[in-house]
N, C-alpha and C positions, 0 to 999 in steps of 0.2 A: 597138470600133466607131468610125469614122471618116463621121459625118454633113457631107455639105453640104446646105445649105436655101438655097433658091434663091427668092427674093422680089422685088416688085417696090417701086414707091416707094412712101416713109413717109407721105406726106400722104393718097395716096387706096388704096393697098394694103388694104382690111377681110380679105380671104382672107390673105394674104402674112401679119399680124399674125396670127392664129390660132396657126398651130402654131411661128412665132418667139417669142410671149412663152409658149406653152406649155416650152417648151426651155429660152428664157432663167428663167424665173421658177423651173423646177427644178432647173435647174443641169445640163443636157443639153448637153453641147461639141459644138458644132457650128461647120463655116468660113457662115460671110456671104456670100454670095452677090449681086449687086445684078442685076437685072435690069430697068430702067424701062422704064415707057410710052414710048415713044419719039414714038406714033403713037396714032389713035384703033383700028386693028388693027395689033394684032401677032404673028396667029400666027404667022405663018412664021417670023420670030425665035425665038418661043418653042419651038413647033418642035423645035430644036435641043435643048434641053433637058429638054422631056413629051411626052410624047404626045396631050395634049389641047387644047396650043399654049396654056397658060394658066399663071399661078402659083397659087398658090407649090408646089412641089416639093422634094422631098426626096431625095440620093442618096447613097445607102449601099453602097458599092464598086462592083460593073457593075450592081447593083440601081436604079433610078426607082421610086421610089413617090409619085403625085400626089393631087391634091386635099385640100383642110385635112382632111375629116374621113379619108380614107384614110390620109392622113400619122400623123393621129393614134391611131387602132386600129392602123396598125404599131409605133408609140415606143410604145403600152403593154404590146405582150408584149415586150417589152422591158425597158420602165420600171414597176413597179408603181406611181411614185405619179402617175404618168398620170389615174389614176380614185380616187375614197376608199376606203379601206380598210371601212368599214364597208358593208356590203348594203345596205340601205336606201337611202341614200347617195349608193351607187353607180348603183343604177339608176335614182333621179332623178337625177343629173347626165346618165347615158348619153341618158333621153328627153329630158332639156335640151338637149343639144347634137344630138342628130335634129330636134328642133324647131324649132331657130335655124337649122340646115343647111340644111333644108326648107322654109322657113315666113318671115315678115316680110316678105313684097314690097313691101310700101308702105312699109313703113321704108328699105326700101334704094333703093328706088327715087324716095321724097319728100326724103331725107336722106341723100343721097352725102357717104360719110366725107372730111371734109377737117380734119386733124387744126390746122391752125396758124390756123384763121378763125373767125370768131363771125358770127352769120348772124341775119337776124330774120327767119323763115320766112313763108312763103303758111298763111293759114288750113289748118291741118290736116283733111285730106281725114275723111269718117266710116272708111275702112278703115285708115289711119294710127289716128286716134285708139281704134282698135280694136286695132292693135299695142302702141302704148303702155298702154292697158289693162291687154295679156297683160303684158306687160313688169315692170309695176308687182308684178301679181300672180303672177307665176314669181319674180321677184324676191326679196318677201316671202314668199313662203312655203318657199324654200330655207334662208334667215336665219333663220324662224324654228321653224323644223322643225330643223334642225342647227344651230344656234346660231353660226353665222356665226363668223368674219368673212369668209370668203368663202361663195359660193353653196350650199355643200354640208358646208359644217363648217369644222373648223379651219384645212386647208394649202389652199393652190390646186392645182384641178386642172382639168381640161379643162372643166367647165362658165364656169367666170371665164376660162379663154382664149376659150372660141367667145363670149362674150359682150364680151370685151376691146373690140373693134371699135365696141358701142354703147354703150362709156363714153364715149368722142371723140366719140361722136355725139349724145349726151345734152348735154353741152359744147355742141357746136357751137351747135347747134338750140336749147337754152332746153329741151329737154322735161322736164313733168311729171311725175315717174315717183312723186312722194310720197319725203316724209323718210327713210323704212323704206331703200327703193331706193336713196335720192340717198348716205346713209350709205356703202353699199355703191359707186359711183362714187366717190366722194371715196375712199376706201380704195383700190381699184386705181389712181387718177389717184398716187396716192404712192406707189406700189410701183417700184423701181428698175427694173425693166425696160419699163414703161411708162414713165420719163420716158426713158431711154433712146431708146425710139422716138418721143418725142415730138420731143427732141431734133434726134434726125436728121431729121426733120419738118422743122423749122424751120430746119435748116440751108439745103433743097434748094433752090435756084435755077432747076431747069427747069419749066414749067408744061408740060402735055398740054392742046392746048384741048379736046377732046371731055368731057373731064372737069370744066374751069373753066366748061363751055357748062352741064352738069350742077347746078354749083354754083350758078351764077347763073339757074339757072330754079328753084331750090330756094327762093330768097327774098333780100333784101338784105343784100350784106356789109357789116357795120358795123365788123368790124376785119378786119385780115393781120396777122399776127406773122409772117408766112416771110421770108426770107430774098431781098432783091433781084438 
């Protein structure tokens, strides 16, 4: 198997980050692919590479496989440790990751990923504070139904990748999610392929305004770590 994964940039990328630290965190070789925001659209560019004119993407010889969660039901007949090995497990992590796929609009849409800023947000809306809610409570009761340390038992697997996205978001934002959960952040913020991407994060020098427009209606930046 010869995967390329094709992504967009580290700072505001939440989809892009999905199925790269699922690959990276298992140990799935794959080539890097960069594909940024250039612009506030870019399909046409994109275009060139999915067919849904979006990231992140996956291409495995004259095969395209797009979208994170399709990405990811393909590497797991492939990969077993894609999903946990035990039943139970497993099919909470599967509805985990439908539900994140699905589901959080106020989160994504009150708290757009910016992995290198610290932000002091806009009173959080009643439907936000309705996310973090779930958040708190899918959280715990993954941890403490399979006995953690990741979301579904002992190894990472695709529940802690579709959720990777709202560890930097948890960061950014200040949110609440309670100790149980924050344990659980703190533990992938240390995982080598999340500083990895953070890294590259804070490397990046180009900003997208449509994104930085996002950012700054989210609430006041009080720090940047990125890169000038």
């Amino acid at each position: 198997m010869s995967y390329t994964l094709v992504t967009a940039n580290r700072n505001y990328s939440s989809w892009s980050l999905r199925p790269w630290v699922l690959m990276k965190a298992l140990g799935i070789a794959f080539e890097d692919r960069m594909a940024p925001f250039a612009a506030a659209e870019n399909y046409a560019a994109f275009r060139e590479f999915s067919p849904t004119g979006q990231v992140p993407a996956l291409i495995d010889g004259d095969r395209t496989v797009w979208d994170s969660l399709g990405i990811t039901l393909y590497l797991a007949d492939r990969h077993a440790e894609v999903w946990p090995k035990e039943e139970a497990a497993r099919a909470w992590a599967q509805s985990a990751v439908a539900e994140m796929h699905s589901g959080f609009a106020a989160l994504r849409n009150d708290c757009p990923m910016n992995v290198g800023v610290r932000v002091e947000p806009h009173l959080p809306s009643p439907s936000l504070n309705r996310n973090i809610a779930r958040l708190t409570e899918l959280w715990g009761e993954g941890l403490s139904r399979f006995g953690g340390p990741f979301l579904a038992g002992p190894a990472f697997t695709a529940a802690d990748a579709f959720y990777a996205p709202v560890v930097f978001r948890v960061r950014t934002y200040g949110l609440d999610v309670g100790p149980v959960a924050l344990g659980w952040v703190d533990h992938m913020l240390a995982l080598p392929a999340m500083r990895e991407w953070e890294s590259a994060a804070l490397a990046e020098t180009w900003r997208e305004e449509s994104h930085e427009a996002e950012l700054g209606a989210a609430g006041r930046i009080v720090r940047d770590d990125r890169a000038i």
